[in-house]
C-alpha positions as CSV (number, residue, x, y, z in Angstrom):
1,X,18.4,4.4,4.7
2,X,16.2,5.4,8.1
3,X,13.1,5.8,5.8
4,X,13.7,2.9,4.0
5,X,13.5,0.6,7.0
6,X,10.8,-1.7,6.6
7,X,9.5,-0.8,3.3
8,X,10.2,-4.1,1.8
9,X,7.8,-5.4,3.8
10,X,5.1,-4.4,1.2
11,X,4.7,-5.8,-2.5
12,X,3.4,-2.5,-3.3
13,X,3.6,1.7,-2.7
14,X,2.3,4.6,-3.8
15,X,4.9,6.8,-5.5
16,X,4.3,10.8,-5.4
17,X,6.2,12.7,-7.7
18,X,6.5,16.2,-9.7
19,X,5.5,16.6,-13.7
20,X,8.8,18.3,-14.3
21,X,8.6,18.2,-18.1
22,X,5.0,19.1,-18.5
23,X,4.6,23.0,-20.1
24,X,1.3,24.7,-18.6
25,X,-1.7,22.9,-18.4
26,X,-5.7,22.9,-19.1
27,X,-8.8,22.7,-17.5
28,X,-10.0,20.1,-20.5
29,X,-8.1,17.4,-22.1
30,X,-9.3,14.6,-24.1
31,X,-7.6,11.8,-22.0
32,X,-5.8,8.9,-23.0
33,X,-8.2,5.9,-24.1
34,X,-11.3,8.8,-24.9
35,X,-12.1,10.6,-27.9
36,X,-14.0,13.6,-26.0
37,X,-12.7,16.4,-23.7
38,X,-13.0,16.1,-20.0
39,X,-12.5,17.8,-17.0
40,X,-8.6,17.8,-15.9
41,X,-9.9,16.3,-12.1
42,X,-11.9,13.5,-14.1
43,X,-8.8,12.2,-15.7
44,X,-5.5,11.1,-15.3
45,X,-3.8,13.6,-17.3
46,X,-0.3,15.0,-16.5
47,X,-1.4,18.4,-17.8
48,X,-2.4,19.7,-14.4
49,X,-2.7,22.7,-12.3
50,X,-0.6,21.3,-9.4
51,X,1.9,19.4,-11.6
52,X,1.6,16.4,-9.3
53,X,1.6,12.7,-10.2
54,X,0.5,9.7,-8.5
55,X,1.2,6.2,-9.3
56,X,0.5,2.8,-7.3
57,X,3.9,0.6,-8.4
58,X,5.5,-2.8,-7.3
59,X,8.4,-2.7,-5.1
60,X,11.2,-5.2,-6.4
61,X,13.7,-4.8,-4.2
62,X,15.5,-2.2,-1.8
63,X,19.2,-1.7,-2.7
64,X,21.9,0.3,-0.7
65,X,19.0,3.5,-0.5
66,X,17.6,2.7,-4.0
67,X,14.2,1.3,-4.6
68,X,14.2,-1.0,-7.4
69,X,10.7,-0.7,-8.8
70,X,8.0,-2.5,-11.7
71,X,5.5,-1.3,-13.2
72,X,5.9,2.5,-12.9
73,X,4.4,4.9,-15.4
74,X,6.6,8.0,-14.8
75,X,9.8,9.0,-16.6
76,X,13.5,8.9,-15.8
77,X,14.7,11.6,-13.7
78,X,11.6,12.3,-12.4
79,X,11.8,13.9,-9.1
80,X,10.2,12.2,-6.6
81,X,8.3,14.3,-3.6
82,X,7.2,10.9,-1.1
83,X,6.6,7.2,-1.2
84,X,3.7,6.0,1.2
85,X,2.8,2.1,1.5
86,X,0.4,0.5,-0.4
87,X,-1.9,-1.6,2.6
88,X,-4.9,-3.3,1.0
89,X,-7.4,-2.8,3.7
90,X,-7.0,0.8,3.8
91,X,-6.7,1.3,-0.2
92,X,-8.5,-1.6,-1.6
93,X,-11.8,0.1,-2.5
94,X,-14.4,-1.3,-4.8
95,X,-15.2,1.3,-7.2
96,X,-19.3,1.5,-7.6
97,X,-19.2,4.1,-10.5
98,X,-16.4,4.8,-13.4
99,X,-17.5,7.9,-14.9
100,X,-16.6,8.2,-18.8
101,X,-13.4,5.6,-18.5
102,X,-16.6,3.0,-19.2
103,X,-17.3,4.5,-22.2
104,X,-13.6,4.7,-23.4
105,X,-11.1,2.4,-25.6
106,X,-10.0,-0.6,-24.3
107,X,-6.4,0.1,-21.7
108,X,-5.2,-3.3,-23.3
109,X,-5.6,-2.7,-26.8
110,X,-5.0,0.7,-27.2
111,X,-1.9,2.2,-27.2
112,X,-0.4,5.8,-26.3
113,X,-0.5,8.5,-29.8
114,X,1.8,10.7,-27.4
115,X,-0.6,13.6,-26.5
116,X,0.7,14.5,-23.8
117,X,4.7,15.1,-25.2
């Protein structure tokens, strides 16, 4: 519970965690919400060299050592490697440019054809 202490202090946290059920992986994927290939670094695909994830989620609640979280994109079981704030004047970054992603289908409207299984 040590590293828990004061967590709930933030609405948000960045949640680091291992691709367990991913099989291998390729240097170009045609990413969710694009219709081309791309390089693996230029997308958010789980089909990565280093098997890592990354995911910004809301923190609900913290419960006898549990984090209760919303909105997380990562699957049950999924072993977790760290959990690191989320402090808007260090992360908050405008984005100037968006590569390909401003090209691609709409996030909203489009939904996942399972790819990546």
């Amino acid at each position: 519970m040590d590293g828990l202490k004061d967590l709930e202090g933030f609405s948000h946290c960045y949640v680091i965690f291992h691709l367990h059920k991913v099989k291998g992986y390729s240097l170009h994927v045609k990413p969710f919400l694009d219709k081309e290939q791309r390089g693996i670094f230029a997308t958010r695909s789980p089909k990565r060299p280093n098997a890592i994830g990354l995911s910004i989620v809301k923190i609900e609640s913290i419960i006898n050592n549990r984090v209760m979280l919303n909105e997380i994109d990562i699957l049950d079981g999924t072993p977790i490697l760290d959990i690191k704030p989320y402090i808007t004047q260090f992360d908050e970054i405008k984005s100037e440019k968006n590569g390909w992603y401003t090209k691609g289908m709409s996030p909203k409207k489009t939904l996942s054809d399972g790819r990546f299984k």
